[in-house]
N, CA, C and O atoms as a Maestro MAE file, in Angstrom:
{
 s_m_m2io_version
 :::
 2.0.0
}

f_m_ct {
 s_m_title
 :::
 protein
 m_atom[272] {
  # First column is atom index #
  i_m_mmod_type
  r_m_x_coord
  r_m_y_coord
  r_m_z_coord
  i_m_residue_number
  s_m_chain_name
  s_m_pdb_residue_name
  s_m_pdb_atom_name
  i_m_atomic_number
  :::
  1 25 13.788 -7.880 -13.614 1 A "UNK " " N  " 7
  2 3 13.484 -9.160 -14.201 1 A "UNK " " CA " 6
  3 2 12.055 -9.164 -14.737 1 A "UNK " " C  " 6
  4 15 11.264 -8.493 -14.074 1 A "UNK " " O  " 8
  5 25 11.512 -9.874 -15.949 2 A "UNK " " N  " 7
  6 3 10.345 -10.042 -16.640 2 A "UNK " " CA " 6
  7 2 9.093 -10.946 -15.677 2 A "UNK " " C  " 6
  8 15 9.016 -12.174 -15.624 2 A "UNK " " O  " 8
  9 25 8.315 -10.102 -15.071 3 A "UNK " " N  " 7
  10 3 7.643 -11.001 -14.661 3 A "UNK " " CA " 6
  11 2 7.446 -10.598 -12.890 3 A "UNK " " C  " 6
  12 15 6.566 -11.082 -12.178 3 A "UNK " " O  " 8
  13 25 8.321 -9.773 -12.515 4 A "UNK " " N  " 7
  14 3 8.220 -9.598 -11.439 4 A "UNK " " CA " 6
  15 2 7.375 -8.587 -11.331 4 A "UNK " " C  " 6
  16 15 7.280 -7.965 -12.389 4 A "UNK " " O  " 8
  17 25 6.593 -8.098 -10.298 5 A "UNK " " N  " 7
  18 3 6.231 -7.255 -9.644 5 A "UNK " " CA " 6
  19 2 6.338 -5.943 -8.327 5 A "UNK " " C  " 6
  20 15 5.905 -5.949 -7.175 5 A "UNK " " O  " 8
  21 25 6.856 -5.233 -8.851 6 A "UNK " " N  " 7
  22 3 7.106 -4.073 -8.191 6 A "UNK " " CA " 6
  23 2 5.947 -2.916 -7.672 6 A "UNK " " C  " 6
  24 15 5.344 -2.152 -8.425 6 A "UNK " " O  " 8
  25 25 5.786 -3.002 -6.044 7 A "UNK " " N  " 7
  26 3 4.588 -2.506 -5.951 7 A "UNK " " CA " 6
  27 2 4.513 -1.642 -4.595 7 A "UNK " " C  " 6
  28 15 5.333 -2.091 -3.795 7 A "UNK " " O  " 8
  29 25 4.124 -1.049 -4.314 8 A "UNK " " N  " 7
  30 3 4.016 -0.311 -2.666 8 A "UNK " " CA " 6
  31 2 2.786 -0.172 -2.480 8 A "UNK " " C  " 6
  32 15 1.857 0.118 -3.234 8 A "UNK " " O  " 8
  33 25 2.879 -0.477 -1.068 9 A "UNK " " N  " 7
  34 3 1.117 -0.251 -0.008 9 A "UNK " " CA " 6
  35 2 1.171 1.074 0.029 9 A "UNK " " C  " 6
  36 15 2.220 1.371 0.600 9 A "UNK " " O  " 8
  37 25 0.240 2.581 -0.467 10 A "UNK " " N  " 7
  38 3 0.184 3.378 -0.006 10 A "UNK " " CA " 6
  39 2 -1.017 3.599 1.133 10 A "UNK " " C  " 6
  40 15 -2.095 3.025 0.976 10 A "UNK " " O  " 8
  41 25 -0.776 4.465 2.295 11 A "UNK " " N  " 7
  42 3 -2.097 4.587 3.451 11 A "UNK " " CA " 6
  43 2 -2.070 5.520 3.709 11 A "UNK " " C  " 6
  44 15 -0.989 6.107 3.758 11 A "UNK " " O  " 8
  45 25 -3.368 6.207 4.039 12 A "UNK " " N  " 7
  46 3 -3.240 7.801 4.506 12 A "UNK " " CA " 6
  47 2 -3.410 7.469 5.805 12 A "UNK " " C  " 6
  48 15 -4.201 6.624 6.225 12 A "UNK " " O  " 8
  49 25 -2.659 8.140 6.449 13 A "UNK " " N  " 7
  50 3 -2.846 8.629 8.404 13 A "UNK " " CA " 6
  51 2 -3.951 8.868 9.190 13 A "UNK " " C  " 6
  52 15 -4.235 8.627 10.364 13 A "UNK " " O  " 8
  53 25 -4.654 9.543 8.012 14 A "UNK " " N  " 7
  54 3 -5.813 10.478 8.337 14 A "UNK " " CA " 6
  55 2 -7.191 9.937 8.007 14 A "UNK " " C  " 6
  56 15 -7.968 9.855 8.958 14 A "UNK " " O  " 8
  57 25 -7.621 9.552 6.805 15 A "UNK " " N  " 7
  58 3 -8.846 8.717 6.980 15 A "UNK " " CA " 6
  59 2 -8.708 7.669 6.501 15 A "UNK " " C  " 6
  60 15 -9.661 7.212 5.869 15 A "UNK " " O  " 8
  61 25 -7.375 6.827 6.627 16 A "UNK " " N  " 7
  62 3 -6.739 5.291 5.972 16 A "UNK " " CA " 6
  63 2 -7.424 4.985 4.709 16 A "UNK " " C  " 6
  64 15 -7.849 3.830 4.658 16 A "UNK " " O  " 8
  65 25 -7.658 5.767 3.604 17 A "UNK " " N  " 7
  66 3 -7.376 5.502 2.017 17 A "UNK " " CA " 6
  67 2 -6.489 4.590 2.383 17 A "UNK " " C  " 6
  68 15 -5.854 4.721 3.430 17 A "UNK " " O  " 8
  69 25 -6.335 3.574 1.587 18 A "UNK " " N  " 7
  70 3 -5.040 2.943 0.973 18 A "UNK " " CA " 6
  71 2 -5.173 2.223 -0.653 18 A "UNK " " C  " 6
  72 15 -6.159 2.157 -1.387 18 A "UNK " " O  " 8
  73 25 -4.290 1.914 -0.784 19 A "UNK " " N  " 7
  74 3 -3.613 1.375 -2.418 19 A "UNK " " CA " 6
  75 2 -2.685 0.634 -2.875 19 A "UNK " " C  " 6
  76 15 -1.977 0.177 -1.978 19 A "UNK " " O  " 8
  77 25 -2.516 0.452 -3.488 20 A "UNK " " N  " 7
  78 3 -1.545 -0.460 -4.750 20 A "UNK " " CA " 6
  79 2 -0.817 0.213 -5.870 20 A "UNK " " C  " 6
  80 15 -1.178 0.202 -7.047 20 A "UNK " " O  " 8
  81 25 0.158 0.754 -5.424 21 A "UNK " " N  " 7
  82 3 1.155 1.677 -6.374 21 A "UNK " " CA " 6
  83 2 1.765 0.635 -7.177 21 A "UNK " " C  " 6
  84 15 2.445 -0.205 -6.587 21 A "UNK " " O  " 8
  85 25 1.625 0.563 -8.412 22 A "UNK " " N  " 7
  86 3 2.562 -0.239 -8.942 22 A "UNK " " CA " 6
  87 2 4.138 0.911 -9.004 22 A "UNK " " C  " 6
  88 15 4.062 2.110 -8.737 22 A "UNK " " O  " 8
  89 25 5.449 0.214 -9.405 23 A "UNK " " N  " 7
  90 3 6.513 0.829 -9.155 23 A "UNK " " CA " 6
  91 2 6.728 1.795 -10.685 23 A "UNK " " C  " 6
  92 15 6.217 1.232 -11.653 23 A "UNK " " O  " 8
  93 25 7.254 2.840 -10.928 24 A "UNK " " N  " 7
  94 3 7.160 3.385 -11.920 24 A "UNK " " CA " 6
  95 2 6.051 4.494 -11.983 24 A "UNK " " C  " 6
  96 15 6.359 5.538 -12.559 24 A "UNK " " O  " 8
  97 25 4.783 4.375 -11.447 25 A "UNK " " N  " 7
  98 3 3.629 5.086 -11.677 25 A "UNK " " CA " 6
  99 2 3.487 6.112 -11.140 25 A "UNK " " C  " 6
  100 15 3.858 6.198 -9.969 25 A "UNK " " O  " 8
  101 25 2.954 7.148 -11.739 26 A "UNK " " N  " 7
  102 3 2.898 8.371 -11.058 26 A "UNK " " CA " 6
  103 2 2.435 8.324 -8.969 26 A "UNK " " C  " 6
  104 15 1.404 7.781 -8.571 26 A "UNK " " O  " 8
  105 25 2.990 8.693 -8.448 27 A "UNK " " N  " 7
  106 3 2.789 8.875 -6.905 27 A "UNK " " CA " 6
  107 2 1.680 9.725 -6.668 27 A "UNK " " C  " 6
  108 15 1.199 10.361 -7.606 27 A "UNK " " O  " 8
  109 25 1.210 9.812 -5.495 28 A "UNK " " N  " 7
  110 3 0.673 10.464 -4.923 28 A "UNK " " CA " 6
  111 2 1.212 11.501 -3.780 28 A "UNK " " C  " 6
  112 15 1.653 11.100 -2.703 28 A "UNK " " O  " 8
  113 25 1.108 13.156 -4.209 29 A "UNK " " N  " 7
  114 3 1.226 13.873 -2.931 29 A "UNK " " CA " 6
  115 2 0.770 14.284 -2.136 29 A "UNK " " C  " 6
  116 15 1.297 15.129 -1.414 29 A "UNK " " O  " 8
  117 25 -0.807 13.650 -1.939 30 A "UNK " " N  " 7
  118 3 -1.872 14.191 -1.260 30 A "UNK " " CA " 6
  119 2 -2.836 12.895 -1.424 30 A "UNK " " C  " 6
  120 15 -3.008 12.335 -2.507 30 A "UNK " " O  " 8
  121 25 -3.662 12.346 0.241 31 A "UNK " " N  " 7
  122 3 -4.649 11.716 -0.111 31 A "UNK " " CA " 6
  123 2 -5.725 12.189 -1.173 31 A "UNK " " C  " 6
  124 15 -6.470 13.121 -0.869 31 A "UNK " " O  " 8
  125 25 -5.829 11.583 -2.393 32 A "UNK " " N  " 7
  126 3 -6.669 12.008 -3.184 32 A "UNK " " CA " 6
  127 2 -8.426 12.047 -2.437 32 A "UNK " " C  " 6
  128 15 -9.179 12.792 -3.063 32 A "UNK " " O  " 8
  129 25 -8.964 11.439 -1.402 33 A "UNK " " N  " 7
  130 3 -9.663 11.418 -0.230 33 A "UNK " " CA " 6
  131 2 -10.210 12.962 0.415 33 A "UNK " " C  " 6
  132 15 -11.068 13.810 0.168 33 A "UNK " " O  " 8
  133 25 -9.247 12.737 1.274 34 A "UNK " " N  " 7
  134 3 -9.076 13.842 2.306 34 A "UNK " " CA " 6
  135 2 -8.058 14.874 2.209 34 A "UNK " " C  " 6
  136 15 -8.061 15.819 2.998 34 A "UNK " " O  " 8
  137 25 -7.102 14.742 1.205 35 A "UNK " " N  " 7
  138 3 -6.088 15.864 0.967 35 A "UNK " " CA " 6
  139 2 -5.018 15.807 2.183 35 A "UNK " " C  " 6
  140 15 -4.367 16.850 2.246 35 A "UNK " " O  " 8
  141 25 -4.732 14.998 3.005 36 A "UNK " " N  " 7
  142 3 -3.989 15.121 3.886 36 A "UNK " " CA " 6
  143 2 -2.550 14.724 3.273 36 A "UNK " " C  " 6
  144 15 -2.527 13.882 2.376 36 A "UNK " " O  " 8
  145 25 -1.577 15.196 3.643 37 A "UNK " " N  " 7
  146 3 -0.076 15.132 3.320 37 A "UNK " " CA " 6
  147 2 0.485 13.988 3.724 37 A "UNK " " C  " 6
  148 15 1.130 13.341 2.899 37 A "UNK " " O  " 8
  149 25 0.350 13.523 5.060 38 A "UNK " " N  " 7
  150 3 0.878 12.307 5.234 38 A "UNK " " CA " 6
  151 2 0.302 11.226 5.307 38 A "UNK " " C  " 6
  152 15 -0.488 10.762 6.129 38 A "UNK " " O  " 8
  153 25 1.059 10.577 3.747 39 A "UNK " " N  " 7
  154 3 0.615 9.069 3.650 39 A "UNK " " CA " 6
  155 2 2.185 8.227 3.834 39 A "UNK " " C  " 6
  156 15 3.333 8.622 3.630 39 A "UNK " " O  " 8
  157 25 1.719 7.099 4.242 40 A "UNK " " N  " 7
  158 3 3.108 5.442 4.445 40 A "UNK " " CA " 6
  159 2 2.599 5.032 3.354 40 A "UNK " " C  " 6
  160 15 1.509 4.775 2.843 40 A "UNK " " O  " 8
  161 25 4.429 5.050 2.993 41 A "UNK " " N  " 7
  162 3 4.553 4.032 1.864 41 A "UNK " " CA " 6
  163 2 5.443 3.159 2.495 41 A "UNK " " C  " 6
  164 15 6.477 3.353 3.135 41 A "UNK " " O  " 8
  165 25 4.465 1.579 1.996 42 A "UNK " " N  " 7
  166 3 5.135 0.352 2.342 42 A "UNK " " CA " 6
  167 2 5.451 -0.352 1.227 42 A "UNK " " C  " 6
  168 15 4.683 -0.451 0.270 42 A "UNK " " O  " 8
  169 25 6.430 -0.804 1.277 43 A "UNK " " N  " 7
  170 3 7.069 -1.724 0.331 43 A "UNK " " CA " 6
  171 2 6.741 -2.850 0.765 43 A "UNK " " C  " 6
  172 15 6.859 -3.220 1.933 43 A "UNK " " O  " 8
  173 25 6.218 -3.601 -0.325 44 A "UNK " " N  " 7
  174 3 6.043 -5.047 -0.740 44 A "UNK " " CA " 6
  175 2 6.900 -5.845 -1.914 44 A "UNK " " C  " 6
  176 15 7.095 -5.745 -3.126 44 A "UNK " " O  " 8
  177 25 7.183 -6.465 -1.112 45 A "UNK " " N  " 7
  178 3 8.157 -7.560 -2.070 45 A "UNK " " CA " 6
  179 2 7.719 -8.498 -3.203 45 A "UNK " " C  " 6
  180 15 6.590 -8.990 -3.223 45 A "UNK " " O  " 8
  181 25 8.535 -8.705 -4.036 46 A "UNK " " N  " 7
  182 3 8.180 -9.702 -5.276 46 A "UNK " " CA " 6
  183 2 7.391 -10.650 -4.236 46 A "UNK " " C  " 6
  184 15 7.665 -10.666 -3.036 46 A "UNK " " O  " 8
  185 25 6.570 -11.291 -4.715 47 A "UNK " " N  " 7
  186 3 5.966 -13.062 -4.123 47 A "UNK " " CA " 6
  187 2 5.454 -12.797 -3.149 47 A "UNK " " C  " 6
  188 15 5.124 -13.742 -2.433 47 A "UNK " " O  " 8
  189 25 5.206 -11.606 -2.759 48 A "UNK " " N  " 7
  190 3 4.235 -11.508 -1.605 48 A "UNK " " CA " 6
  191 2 3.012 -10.301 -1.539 48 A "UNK " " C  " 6
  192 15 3.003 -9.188 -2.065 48 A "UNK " " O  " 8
  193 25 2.344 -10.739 -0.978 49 A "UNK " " N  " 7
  194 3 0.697 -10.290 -0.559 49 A "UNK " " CA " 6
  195 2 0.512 -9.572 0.557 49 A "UNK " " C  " 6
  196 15 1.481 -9.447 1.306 49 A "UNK " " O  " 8
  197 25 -0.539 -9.057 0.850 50 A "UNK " " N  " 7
  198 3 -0.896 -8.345 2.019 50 A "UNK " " CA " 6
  199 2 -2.518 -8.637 2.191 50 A "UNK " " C  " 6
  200 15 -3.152 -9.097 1.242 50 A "UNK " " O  " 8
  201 25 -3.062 -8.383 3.284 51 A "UNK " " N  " 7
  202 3 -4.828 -8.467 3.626 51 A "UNK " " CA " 6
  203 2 -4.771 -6.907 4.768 51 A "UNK " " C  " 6
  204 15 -4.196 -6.538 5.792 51 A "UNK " " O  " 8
  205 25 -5.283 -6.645 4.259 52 A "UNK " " N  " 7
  206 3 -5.537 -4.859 5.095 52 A "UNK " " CA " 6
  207 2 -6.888 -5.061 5.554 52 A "UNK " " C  " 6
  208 15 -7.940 -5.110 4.916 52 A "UNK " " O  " 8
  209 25 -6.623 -5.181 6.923 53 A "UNK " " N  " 7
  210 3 -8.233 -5.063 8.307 53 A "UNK " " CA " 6
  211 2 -8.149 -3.669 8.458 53 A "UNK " " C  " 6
  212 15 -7.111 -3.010 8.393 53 A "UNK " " O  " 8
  213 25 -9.426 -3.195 8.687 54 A "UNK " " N  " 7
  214 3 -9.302 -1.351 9.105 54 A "UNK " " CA " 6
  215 2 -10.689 -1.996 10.019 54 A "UNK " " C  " 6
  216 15 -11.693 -2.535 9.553 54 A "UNK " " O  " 8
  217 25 -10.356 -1.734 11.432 55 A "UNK " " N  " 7
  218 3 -11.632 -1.694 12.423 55 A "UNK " " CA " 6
  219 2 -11.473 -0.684 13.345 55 A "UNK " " C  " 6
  220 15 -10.708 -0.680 14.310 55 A "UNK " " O  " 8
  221 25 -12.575 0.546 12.834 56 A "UNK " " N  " 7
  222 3 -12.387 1.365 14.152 56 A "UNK " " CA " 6
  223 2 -11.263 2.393 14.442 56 A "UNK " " C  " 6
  224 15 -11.167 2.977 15.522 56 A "UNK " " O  " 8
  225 25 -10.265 2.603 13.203 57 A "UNK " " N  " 7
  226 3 -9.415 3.392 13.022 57 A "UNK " " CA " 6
  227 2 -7.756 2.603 13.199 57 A "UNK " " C  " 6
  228 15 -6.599 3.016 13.109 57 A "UNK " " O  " 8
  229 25 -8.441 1.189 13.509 58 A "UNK " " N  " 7
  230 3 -7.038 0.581 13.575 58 A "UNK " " CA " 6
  231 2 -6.788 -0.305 12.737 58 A "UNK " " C  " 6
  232 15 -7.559 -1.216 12.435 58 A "UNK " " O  " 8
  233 25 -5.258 -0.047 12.109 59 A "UNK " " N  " 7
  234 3 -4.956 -1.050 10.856 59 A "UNK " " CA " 6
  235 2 -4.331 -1.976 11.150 59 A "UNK " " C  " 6
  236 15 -3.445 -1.851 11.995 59 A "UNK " " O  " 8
  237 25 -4.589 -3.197 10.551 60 A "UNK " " N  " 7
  238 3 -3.838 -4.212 10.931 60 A "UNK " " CA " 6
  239 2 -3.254 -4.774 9.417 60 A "UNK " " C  " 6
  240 15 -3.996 -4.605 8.449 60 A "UNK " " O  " 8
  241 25 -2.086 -5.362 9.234 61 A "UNK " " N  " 7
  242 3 -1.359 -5.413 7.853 61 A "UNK " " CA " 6
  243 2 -1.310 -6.870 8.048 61 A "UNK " " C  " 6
  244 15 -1.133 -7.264 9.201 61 A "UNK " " O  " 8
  245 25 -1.442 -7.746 7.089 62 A "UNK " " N  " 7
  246 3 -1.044 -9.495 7.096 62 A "UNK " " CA " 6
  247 2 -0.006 -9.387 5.614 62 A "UNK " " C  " 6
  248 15 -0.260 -8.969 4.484 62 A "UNK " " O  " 8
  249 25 1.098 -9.902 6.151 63 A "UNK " " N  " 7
  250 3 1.916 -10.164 4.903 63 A "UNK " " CA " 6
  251 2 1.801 -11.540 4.614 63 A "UNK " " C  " 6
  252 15 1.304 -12.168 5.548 63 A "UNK " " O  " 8
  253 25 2.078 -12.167 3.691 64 A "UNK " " N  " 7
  254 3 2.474 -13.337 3.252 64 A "UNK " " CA " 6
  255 2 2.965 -13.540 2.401 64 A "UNK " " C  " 6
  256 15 2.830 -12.618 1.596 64 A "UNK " " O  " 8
  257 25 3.915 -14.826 1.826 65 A "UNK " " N  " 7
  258 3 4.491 -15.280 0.851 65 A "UNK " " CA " 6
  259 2 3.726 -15.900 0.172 65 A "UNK " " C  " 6
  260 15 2.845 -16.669 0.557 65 A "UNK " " O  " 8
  261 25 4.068 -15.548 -1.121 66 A "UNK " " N  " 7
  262 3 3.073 -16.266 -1.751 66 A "UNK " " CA " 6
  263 2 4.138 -17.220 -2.842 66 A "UNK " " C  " 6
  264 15 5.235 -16.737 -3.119 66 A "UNK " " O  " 8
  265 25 3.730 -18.601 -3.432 67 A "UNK " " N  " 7
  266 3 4.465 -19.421 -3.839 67 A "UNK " " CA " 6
  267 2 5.181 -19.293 -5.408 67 A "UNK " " C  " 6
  268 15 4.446 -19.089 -6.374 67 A "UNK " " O  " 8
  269 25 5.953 -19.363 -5.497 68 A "UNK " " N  " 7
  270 3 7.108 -18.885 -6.844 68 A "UNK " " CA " 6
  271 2 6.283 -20.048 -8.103 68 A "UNK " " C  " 6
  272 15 6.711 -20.113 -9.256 68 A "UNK " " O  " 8
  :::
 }
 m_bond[271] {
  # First column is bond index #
  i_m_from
  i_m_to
  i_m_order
  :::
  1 1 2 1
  2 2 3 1
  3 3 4 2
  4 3 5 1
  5 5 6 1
  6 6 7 1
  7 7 8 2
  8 7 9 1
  9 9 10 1
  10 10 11 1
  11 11 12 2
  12 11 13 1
  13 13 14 1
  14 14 15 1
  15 15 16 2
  16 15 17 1
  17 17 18 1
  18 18 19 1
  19 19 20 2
  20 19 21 1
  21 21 22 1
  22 22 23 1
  23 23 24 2
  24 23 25 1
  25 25 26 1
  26 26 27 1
  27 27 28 2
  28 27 29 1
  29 29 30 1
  30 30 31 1
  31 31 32 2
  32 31 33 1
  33 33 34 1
  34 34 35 1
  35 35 36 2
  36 35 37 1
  37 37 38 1
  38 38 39 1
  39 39 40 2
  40 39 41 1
  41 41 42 1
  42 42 43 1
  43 43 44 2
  44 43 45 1
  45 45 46 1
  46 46 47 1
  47 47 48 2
  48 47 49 1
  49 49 50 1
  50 50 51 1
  51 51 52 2
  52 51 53 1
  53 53 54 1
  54 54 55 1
  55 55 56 2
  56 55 57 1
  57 57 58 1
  58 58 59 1
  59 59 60 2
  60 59 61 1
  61 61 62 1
  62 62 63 1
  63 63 64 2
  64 63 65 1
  65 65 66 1
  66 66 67 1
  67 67 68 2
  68 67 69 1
  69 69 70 1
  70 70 71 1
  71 71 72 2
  72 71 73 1
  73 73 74 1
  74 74 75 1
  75 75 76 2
  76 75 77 1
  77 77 78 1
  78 78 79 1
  79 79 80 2
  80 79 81 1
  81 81 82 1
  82 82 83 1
  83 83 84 2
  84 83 85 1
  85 85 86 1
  86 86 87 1
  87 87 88 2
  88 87 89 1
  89 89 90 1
  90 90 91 1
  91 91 92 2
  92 91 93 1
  93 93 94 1
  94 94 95 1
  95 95 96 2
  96 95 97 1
  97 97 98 1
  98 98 99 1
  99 99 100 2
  100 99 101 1
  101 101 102 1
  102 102 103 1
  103 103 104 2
  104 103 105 1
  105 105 106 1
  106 106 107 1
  107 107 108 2
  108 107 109 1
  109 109 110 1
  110 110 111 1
  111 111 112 2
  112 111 113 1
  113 113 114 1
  114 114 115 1
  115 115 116 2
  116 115 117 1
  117 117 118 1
  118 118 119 1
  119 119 120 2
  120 119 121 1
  121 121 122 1
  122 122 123 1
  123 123 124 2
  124 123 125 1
  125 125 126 1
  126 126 127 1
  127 127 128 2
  128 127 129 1
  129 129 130 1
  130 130 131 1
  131 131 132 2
  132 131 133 1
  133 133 134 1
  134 134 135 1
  135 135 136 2
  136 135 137 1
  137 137 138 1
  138 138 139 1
  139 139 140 2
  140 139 141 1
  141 141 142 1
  142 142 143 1
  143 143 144 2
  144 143 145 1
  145 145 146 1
  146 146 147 1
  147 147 148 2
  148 147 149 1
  149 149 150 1
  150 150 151 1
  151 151 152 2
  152 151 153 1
  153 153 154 1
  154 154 155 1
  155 155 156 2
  156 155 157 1
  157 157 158 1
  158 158 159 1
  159 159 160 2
  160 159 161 1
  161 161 162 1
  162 162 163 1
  163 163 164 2
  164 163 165 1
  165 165 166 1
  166 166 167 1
  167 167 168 2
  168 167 169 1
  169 169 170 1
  170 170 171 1
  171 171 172 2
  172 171 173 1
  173 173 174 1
  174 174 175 1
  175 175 176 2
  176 175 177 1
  177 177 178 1
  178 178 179 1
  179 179 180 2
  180 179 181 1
  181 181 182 1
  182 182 183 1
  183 183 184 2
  184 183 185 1
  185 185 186 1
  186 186 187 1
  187 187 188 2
  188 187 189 1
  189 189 190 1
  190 190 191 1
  191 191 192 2
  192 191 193 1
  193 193 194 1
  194 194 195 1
  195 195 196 2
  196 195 197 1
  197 197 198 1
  198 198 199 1
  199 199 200 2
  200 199 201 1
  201 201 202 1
  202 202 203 1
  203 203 204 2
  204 203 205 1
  205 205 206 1
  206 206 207 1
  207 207 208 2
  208 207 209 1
  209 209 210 1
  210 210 211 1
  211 211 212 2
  212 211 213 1
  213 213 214 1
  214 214 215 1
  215 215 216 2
  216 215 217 1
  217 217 218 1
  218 218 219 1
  219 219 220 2
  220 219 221 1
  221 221 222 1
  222 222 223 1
  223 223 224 2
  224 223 225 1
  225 225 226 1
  226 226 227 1
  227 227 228 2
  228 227 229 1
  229 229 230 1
  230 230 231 1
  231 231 232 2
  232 231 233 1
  233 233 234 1
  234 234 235 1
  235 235 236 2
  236 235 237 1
  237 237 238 1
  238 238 239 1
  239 239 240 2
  240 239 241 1
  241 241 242 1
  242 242 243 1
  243 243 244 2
  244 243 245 1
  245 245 246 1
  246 246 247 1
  247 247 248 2
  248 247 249 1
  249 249 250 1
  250 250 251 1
  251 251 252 2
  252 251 253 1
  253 253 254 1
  254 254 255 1
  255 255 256 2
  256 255 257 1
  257 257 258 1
  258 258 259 1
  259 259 260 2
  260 259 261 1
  261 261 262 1
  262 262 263 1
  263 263 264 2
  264 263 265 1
  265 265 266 1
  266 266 267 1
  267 267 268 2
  268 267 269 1
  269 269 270 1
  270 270 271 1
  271 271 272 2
  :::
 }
}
């Protein structure tokens, strides 16, 4: 649909890089960072948001809806 947004949280494991993949766009196979192999990909939904805390090696994710 026109207008929507298609997007994934990418995070590295290893020194928590993270990002905003839009859908379609070339990926990543390596933290561009640290070169480490394993990164999470999270899917995010149309109409919604995220707030990424990193304290101390620990991530904390806030989703929310956001209004149509």
């Amino acid at each position: 649909m026109s207008g929507e947004e298609y997007r994934d949280l990418v995070i590295c494991n290893n020194c928590l890089w993270a990002a905003s993949l839009l859908k379609g766009s070339k990926g990543f196979m390596a933290c561009p960072v640290c070169s480490n192999l394993t990164l999470d990909v999270i899917p995010v939904s149309d109409y919604e948001s995220y707030t990424l805390n990193i304290r101390n090696k620990n991530v904390e994710i806030e989703f929310t809806k956001d209004k149509k």
